[in-house]
N, C-alpha and C positions, 0 to 999 in steps of 0.2 A: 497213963496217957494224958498228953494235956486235953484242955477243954473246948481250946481256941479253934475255930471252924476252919477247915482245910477246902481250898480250895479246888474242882477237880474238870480237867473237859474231857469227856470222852465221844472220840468218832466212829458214828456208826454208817452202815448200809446192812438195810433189813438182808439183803441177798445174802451174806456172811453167815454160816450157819459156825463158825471158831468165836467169832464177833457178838452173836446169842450170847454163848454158850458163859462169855468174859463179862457182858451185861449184866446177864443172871447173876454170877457170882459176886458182884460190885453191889445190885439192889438189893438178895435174896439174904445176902451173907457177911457183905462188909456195913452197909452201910444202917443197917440196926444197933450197929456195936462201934460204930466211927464217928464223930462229928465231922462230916463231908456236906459239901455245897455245890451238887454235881450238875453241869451245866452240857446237854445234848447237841452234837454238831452232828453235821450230815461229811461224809465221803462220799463221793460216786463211782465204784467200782466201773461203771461202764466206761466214764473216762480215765480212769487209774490202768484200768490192764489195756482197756481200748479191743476187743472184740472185733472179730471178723463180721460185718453185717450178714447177717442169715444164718449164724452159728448157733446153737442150742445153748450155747451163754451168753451170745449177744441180748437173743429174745429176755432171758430173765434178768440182766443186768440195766436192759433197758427198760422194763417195768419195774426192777426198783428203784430206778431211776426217778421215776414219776411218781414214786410213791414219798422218794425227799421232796419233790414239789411239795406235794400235800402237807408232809409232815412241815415243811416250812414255813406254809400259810399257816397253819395251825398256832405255832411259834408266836405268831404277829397277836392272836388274842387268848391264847395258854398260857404262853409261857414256856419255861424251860419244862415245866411238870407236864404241861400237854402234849408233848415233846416226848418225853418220858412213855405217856400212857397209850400214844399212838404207839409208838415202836413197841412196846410189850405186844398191843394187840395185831400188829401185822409179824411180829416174832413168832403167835402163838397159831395163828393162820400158817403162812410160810413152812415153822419148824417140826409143830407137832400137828398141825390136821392136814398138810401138804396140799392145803390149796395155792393152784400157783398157775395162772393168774386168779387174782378176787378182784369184784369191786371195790374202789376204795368207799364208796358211800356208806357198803356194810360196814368198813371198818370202824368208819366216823359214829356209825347210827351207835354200835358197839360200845364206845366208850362219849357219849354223851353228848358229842361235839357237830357243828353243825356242819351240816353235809354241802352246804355251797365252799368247805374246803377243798372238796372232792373237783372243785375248777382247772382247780391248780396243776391238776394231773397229765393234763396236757397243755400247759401254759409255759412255756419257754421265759419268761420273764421271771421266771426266779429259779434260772439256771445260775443268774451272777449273783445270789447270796449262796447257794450253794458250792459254788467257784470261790467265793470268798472267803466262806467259810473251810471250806475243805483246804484251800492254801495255807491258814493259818496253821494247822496241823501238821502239814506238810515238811512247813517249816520248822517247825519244833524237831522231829524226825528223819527226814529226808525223803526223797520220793523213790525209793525201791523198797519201799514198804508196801503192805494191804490194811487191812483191818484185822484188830482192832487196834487203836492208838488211844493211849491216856498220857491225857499232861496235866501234870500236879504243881500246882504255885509249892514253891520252896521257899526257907526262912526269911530270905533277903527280898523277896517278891518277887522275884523272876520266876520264868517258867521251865521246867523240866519234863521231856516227853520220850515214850517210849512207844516204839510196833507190839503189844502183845498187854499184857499177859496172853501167850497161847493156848488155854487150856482147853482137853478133851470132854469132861465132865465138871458139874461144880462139884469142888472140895466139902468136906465139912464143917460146921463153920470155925472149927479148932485153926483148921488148915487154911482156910481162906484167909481169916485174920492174919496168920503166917506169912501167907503170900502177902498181904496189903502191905504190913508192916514192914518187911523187908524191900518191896518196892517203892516204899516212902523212904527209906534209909539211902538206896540206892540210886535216888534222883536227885541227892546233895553231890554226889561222885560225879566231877564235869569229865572222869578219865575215864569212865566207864563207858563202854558201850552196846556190849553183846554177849549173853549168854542163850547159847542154843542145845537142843538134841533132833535127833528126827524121831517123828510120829510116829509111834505104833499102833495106831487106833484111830476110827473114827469120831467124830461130835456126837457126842449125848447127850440130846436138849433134855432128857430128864422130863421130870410131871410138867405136866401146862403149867405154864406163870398166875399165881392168885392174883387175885385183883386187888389193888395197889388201895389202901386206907385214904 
């Protein structure tokens, strides 16, 4: 494998429990054993599928709605890595202790970060970097996609973006690497564009996420 840093963006919405499940396997499994430079965006499922208001997915896609707010302020003095460690811990709330709704100030008090991010939560002013960022994505992929979405800088520096990896459980990390490798091969192929099957299984977020070194 070369040595050279790969470039990687991936789109998240904590509400995605396929979207965890693809995180997990990118932090827990690829990214120990890759030289990757993984940079965190926000999607907003509430405006992606657009929800009936009052529906029992409205309500949770609009509080994780608000919870990209937060993670975006975050962004502003984290960085991509604060970014990172917020969504591990509202992954590990959401996936594995099925809190839903949380405050978001636990979340923040949780991983160190100062809780006047917790503003953001219901602050409409940074729906347009979430808008901006989420398009960018969009465009790489097209818009009858969900989450998750990864686009990987290719040799020539352009970017290459896929809807998925979709996976049920993470791999081990024989098999993960498998997966990674072959989806790096696969985003030089401008002819490719779809391999599918349908689910027989649910998401298995697996052990709670360790806390990130």
């Amino acid at each position: 494998m070369t040595t050279d840093v790969t470039r990687v963006q991936f789109w998240v919405d904590p509400a995605c429990p396929f979207c965890w499940t693809t995180a997990r396997w990118l932090v827990d499994e690829v990214l120990p054993h890759r030289n990757l430079d993984v940079n965190w965006q926000p999607i907003s499922l509430l405006w992606k599928n657009d929800p009936p208001v009052g529906s029992p997915y409205y309500e949770g896609a609009h509080f994780t709605h608000r919870l990209l707010r937060v993670q975006e302020s975050v962004r502003t003095t984290e960085g991509d890595d604060g970014v990172l460690r917020l969504y591990r811990e509202y992954g590990k709330r959401l996936h594995h202790d099925g809190e839903r709704p949380f405050d978001p100030v636990d979340a923040l008090k949780a991983v160190g970060y100062d809780v006047k991010h917790a503003e953001a939560f219901d602050d409409e002013r940074w729906d347009e970097e979430i808008r901006t960022r989420m398009d960018q994505g969009l465009e790489l992929v097209g818009t009858n996609v969900g989450t998750p979405i990864i686009a990987i800088e290719r040799s020539d520096g352009s970017w290459g973006g896929y809807f998925g990896p979709v996976i049920s459980k993470v791999p081990s990390t024989e098999q993960s690497l498998k997966l990674w490798d072959a989806l790096v091969d696969m985003m030089d192929i401008d002819e490719f564009f779809e391999l599918k099957r349908t689910r027989t299984g649910a998401p298995d977020p697996g052990e709670p996420p360790a806390p990130l070194d």
